[in-house]
Gaussian input, Z-matrix of N, CA and C with variables (Angstrom, degrees):
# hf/3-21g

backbone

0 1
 N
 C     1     B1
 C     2     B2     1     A1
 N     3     B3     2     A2     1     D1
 C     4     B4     3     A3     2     D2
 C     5     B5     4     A4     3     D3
 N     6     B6     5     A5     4     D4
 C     7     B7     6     A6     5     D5
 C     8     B8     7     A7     6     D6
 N     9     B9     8     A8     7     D7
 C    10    B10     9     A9     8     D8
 C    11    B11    10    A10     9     D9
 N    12    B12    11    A11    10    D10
 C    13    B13    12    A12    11    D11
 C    14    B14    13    A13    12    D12
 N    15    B15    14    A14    13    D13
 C    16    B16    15    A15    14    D14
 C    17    B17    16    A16    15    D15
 N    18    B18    17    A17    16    D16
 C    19    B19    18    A18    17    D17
 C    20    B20    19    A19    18    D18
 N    21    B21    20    A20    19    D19
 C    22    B22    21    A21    20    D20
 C    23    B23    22    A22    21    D21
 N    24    B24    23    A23    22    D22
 C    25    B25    24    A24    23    D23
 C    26    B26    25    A25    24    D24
 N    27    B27    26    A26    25    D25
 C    28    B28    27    A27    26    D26
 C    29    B29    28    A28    27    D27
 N    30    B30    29    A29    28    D28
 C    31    B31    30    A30    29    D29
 C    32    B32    31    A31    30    D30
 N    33    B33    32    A32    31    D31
 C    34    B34    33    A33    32    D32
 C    35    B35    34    A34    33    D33
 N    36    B36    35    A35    34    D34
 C    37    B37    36    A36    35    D35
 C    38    B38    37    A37    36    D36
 N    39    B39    38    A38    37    D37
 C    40    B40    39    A39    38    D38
 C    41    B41    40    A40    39    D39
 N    42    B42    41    A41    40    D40
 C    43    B43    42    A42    41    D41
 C    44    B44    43    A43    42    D42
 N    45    B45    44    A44    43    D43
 C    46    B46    45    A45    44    D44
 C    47    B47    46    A46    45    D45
 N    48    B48    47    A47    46    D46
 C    49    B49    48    A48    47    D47
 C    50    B50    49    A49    48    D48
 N    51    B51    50    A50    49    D49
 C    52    B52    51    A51    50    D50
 C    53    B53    52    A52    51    D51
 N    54    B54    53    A53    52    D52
 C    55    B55    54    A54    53    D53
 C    56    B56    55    A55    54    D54
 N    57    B57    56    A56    55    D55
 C    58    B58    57    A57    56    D56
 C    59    B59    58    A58    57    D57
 N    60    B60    59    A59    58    D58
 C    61    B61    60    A60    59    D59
 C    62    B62    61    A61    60    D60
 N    63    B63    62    A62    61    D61
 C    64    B64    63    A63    62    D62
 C    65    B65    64    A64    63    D63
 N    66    B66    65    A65    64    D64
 C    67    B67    66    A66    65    D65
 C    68    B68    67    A67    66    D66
 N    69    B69    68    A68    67    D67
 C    70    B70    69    A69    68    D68
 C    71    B71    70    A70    69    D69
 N    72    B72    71    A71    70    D70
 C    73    B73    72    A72    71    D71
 C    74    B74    73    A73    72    D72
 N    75    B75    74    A74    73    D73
 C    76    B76    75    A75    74    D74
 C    77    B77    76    A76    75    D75
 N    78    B78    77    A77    76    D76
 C    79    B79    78    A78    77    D77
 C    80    B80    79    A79    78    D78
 N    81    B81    80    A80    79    D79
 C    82    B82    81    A81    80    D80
 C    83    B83    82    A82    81    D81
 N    84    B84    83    A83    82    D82
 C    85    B85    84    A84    83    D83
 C    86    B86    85    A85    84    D84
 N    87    B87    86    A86    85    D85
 C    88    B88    87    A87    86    D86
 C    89    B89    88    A88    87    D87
 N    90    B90    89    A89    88    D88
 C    91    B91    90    A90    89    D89
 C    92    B92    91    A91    90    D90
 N    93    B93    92    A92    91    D91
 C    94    B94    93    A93    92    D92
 C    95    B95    94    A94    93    D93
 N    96    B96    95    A95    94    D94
 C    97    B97    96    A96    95    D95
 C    98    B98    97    A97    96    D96
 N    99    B99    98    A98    97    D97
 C   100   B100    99    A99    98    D98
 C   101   B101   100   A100    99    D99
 N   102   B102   101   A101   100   D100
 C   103   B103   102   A102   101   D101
 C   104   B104   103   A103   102   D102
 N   105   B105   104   A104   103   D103
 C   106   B106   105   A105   104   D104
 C   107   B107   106   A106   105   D105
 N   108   B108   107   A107   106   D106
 C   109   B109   108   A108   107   D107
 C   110   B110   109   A109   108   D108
 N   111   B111   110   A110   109   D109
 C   112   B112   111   A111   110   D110
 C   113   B113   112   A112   111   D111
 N   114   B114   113   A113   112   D112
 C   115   B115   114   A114   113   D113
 C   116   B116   115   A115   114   D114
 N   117   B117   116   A116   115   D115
 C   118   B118   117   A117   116   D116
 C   119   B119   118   A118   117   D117
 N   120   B120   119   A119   118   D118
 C   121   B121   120   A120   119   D119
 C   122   B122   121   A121   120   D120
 N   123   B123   122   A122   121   D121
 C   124   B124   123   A123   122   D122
 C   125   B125   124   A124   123   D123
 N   126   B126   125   A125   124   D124
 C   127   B127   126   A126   125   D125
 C   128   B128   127   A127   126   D126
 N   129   B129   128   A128   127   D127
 C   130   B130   129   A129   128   D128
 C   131   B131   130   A130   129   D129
 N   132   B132   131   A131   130   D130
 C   133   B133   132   A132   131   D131
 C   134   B134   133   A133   132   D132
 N   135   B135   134   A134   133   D133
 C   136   B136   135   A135   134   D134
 C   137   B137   136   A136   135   D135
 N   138   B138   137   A137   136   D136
 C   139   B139   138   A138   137   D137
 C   140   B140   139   A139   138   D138
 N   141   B141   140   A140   139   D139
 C   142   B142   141   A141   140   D140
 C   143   B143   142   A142   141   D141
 N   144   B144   143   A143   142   D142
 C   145   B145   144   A144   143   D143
 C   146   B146   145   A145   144   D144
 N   147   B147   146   A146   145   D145
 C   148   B148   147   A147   146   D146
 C   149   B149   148   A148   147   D147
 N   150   B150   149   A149   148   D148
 C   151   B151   150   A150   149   D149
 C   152   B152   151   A151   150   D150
 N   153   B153   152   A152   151   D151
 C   154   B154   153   A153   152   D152
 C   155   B155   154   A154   153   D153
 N   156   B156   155   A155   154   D154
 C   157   B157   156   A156   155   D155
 C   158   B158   157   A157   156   D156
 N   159   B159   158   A158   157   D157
 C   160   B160   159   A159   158   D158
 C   161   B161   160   A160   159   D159
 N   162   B162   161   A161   160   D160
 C   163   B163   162   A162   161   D161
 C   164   B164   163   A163   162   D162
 N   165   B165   164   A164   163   D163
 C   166   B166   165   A165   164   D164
 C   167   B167   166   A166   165   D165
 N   168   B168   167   A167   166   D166
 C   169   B169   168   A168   167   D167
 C   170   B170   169   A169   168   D168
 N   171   B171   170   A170   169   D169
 C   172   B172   171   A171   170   D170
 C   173   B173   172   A172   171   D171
 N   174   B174   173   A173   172   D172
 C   175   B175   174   A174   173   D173
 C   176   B176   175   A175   174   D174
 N   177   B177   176   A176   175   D175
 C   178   B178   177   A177   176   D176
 C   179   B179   178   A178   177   D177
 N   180   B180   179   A179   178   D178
 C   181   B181   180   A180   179   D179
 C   182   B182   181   A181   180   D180
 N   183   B183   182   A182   181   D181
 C   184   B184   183   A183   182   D182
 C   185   B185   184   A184   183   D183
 N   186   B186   185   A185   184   D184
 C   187   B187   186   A186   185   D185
 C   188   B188   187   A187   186   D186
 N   189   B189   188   A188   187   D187
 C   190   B190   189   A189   188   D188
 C   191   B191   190   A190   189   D189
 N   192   B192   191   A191   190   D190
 C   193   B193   192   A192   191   D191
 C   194   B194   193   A193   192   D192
 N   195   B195   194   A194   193   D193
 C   196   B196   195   A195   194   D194
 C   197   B197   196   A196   195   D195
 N   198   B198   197   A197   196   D196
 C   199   B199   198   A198   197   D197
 C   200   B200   199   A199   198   D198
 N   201   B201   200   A200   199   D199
 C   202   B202   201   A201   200   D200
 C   203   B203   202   A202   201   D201
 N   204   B204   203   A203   202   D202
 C   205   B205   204   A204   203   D203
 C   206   B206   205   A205   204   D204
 N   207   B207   206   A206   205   D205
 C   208   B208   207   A207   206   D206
 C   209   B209   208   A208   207   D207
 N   210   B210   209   A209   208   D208
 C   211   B211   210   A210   209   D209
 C   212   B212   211   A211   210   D210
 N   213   B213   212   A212   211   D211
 C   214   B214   213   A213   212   D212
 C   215   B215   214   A214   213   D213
 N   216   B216   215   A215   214   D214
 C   217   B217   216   A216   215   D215
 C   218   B218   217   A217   216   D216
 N   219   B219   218   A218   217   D217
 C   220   B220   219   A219   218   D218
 C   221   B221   220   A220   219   D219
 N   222   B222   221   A221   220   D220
 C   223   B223   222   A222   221   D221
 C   224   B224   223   A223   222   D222
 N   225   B225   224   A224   223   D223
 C   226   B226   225   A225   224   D224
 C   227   B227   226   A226   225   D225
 N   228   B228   227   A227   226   D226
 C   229   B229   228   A228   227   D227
 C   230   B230   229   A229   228   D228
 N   231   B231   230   A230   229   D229
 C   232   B232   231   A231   230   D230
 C   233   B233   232   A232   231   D231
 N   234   B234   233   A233   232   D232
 C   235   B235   234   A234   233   D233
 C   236   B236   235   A235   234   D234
 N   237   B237   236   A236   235   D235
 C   238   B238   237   A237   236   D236
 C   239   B239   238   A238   237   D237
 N   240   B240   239   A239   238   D238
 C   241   B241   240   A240   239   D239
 C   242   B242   241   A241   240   D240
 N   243   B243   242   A242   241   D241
 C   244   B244   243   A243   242   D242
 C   245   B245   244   A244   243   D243
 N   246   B246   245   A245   244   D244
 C   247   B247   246   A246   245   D245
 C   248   B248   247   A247   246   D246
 N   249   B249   248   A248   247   D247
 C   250   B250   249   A249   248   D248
 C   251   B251   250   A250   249   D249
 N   252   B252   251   A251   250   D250
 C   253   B253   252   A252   251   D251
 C   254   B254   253   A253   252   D252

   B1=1.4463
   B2=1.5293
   B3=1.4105
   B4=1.4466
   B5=1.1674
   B6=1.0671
   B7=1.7236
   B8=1.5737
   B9=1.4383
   B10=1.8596
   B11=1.2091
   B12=1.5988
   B13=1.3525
   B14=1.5243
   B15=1.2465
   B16=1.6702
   B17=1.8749
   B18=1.3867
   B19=1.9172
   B20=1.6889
   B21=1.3018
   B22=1.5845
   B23=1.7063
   B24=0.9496
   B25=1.5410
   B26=1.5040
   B27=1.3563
   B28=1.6219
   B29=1.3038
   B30=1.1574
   B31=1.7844
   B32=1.2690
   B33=1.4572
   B34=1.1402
   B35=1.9571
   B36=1.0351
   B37=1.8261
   B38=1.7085
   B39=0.8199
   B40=1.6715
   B41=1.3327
   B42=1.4136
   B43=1.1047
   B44=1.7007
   B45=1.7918
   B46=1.4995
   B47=1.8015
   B48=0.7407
   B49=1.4253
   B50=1.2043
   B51=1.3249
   B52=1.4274
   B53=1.4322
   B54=1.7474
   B55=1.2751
   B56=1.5759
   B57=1.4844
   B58=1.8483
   B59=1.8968
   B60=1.5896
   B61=1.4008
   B62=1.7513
   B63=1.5458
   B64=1.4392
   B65=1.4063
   B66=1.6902
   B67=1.5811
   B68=1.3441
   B69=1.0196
   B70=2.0426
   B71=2.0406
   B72=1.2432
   B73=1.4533
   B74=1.2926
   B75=1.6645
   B76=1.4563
   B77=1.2393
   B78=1.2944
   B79=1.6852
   B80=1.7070
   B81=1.6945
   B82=1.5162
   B83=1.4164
   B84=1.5515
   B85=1.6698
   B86=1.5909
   B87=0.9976
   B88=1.7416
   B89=1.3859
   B90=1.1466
   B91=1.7843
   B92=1.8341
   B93=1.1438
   B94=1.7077
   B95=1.6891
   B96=1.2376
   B97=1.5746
   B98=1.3623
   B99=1.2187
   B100=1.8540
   B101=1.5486
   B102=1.0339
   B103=1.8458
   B104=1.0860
   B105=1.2608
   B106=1.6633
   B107=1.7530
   B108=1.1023
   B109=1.6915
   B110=1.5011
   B111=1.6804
   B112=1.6618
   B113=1.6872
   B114=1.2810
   B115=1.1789
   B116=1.9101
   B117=1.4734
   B118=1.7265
   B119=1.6949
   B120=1.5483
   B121=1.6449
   B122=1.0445
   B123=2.0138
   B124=1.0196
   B125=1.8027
   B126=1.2624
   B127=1.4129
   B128=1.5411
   B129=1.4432
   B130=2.1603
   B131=1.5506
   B132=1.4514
   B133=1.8550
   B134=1.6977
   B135=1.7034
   B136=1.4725
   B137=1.9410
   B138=1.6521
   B139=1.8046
   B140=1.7354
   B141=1.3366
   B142=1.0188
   B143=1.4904
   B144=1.4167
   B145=1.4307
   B146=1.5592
   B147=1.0973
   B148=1.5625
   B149=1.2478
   B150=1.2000
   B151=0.8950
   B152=1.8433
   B153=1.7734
   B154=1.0386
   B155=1.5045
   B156=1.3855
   B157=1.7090
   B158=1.5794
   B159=1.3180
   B160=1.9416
   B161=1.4559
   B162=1.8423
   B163=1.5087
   B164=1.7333
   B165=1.2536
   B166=1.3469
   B167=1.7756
   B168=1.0510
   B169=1.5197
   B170=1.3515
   B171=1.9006
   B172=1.9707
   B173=1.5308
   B174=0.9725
   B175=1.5325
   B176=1.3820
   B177=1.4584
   B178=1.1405
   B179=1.5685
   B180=1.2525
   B181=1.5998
   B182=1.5699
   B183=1.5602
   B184=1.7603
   B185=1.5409
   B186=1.3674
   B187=0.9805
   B188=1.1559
   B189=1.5405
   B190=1.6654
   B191=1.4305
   B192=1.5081
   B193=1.7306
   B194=1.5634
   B195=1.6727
   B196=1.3319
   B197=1.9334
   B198=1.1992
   B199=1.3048
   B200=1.8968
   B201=1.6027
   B202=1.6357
   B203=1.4749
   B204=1.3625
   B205=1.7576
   B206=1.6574
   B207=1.4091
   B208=1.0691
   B209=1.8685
   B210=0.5702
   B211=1.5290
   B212=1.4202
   B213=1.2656
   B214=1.5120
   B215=1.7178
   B216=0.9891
   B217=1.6112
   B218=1.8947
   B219=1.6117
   B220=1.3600
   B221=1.7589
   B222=0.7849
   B223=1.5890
   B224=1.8631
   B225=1.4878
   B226=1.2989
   B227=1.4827
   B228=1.3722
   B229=1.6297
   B230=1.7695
   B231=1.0447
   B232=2.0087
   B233=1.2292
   B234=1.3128
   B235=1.6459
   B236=1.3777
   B237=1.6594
   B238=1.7444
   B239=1.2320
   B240=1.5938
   B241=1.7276
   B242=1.2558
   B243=1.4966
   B244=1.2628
   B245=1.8704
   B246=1.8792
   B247=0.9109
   B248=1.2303
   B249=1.6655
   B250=1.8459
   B251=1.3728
   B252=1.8396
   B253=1.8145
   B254=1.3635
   A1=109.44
   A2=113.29
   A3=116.87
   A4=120.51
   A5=131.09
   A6=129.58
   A7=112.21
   A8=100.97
   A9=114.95
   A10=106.19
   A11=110.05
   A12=137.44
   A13=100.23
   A14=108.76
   A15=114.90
   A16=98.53
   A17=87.95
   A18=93.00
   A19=117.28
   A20=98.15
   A21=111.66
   A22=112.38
   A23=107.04
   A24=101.89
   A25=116.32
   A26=112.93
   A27=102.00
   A28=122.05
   A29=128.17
   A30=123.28
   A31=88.35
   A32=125.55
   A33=136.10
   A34=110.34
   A35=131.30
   A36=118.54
   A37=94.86
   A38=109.54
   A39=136.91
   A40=134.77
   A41=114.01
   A42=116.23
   A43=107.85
   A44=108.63
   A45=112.34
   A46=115.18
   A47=140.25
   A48=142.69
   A49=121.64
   A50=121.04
   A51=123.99
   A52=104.84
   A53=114.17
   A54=117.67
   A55=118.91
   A56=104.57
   A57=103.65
   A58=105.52
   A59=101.42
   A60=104.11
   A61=91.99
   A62=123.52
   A63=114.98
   A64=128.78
   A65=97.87
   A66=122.72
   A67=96.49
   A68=122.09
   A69=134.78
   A70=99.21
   A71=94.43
   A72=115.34
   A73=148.53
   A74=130.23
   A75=111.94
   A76=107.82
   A77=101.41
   A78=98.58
   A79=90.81
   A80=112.72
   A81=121.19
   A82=87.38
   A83=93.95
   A84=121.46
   A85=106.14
   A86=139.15
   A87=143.95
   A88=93.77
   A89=97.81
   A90=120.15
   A91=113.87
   A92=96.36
   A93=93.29
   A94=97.78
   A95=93.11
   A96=113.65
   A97=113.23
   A98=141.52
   A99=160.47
   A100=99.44
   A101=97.85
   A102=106.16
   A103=113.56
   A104=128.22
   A105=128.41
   A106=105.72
   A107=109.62
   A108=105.79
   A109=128.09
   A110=89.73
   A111=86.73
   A112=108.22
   A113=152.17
   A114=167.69
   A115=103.26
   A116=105.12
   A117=101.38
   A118=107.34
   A119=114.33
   A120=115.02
   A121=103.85
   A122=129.51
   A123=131.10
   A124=97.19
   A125=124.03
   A126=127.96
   A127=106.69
   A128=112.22
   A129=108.51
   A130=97.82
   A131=69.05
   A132=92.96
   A133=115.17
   A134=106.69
   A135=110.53
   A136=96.02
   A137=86.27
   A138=94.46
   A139=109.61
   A140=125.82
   A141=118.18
   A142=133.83
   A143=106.66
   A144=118.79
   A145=108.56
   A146=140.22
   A147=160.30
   A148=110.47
   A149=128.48
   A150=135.75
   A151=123.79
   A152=115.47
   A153=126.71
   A154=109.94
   A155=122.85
   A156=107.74
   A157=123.28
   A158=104.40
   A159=97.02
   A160=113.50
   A161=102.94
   A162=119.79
   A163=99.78
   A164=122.81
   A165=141.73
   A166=96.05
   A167=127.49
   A168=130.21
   A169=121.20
   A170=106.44
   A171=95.92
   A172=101.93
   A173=128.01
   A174=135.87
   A175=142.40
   A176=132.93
   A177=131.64
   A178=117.79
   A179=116.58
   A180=131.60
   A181=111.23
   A182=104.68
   A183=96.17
   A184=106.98
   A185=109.83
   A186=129.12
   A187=138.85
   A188=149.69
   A189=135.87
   A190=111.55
   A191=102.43
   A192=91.19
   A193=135.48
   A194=121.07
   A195=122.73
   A196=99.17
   A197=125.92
   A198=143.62
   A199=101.25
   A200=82.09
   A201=108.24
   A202=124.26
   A203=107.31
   A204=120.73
   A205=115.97
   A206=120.79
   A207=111.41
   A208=122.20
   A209=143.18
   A210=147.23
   A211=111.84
   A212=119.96
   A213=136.57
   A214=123.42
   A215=143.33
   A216=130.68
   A217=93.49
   A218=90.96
   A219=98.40
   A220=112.42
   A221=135.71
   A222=134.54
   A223=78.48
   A224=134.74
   A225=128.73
   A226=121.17
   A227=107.32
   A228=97.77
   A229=113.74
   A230=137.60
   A231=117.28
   A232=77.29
   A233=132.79
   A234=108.52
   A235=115.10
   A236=102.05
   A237=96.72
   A238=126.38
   A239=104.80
   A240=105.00
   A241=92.08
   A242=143.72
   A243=127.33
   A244=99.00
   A245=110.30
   A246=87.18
   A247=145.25
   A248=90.68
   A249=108.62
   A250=119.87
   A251=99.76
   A252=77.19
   A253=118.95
   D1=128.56
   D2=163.88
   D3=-41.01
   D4=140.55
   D5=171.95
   D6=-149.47
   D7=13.06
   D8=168.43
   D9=-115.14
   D10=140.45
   D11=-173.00
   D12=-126.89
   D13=122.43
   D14=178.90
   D15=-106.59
   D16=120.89
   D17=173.96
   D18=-128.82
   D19=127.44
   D20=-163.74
   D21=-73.23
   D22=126.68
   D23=-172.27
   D24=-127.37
   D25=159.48
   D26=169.47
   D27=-140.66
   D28=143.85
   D29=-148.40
   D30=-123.32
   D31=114.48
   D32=170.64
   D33=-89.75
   D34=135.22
   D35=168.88
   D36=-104.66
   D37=117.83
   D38=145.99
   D39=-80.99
   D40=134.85
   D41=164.22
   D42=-100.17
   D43=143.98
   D44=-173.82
   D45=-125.61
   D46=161.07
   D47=140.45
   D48=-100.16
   D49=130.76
   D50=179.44
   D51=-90.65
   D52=111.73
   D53=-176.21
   D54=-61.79
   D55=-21.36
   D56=176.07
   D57=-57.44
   D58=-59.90
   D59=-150.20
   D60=-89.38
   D61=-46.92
   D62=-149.92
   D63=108.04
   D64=-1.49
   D65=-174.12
   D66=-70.76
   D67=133.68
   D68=171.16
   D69=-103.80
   D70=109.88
   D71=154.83
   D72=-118.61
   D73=156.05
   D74=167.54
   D75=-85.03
   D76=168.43
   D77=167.60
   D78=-161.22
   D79=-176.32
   D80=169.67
   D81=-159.91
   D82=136.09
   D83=-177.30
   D84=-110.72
   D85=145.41
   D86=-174.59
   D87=-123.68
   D88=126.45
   D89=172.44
   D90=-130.09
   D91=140.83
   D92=-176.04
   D93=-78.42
   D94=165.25
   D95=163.82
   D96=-64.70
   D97=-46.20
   D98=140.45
   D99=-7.29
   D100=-37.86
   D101=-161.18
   D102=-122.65
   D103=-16.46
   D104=148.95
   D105=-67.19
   D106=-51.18
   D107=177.24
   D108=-56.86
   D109=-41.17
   D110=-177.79
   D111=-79.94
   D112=-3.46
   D113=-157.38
   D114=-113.03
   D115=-43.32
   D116=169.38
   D117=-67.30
   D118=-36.98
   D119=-176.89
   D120=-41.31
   D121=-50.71
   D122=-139.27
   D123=-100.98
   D124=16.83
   D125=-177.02
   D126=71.49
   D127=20.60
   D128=168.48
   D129=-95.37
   D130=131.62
   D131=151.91
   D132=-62.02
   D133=166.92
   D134=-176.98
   D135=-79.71
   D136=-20.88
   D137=-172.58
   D138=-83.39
   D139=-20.32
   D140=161.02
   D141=-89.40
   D142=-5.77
   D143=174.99
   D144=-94.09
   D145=-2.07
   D146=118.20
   D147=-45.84
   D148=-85.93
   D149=-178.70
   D150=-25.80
   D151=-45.75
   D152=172.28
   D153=-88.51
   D154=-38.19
   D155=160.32
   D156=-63.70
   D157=0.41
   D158=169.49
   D159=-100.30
   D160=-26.16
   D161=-173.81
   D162=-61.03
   D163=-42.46
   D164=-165.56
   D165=-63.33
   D166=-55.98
   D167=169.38
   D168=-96.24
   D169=44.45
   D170=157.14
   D171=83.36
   D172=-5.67
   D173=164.67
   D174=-79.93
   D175=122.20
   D176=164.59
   D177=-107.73
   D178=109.12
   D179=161.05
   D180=-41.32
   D181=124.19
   D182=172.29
   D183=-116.81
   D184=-40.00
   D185=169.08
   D186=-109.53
   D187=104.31
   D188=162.27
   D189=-89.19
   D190=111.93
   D191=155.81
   D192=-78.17
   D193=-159.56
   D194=-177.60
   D195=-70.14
   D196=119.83
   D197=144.04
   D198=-33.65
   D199=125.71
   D200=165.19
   D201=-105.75
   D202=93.61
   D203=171.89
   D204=-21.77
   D205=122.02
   D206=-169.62
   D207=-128.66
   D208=-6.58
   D209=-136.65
   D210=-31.78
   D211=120.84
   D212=163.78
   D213=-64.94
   D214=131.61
   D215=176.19
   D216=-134.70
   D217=109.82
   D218=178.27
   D219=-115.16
   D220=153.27
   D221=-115.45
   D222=-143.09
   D223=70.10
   D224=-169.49
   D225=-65.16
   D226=-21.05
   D227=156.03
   D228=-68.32
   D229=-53.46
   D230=170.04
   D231=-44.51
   D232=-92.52
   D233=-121.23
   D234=-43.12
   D235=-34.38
   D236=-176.27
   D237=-67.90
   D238=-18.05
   D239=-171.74
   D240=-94.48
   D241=-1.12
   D242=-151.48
   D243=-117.77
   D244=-16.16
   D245=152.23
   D246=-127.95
   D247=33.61
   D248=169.35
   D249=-95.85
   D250=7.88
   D251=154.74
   D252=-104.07

């Protein structure tokens, strides 16, 4: 029986400002493919769907760069044993 799940991801690097202090940082946020798609249905950008997950934690987006293709292969039996102990 299968028990691997392959999930497509995309690693954007950003630059942010932290609206508390004024601090300018990089950062890179990972978003699935699931969630880049369902967010274009609704007419969002990849830059506004960033944009509102940084707004949500004190953040302003200045910059998004080019997204790095990613695929995950997570092995769902560990996860299950790993989080029933």
């Amino acid at each position: 029986m299968k028990t691997f799940e392959d999930i497509s991801v995309r690693v954007f690097p950003v630059k942010i400002t932290d609206m508390r202090t004024g601090d300018h940082s990089n950062d890179s946020i990972a978003i699935t493919k699931t969630k880049l798609q369902a967010a274009q249905q609704v007419g969002m950008s990849s830059w506004e769907l960033i944009d509102k997950e940084y707004a949500r934690q004190g953040f302003r987006v200045d910059c998004v760069g080019k997204a790095q293709k990613i695929t995950i292969i997570v092995d769902l039996m560990d996860a299950c044993t790993a989080r029933g102990r």
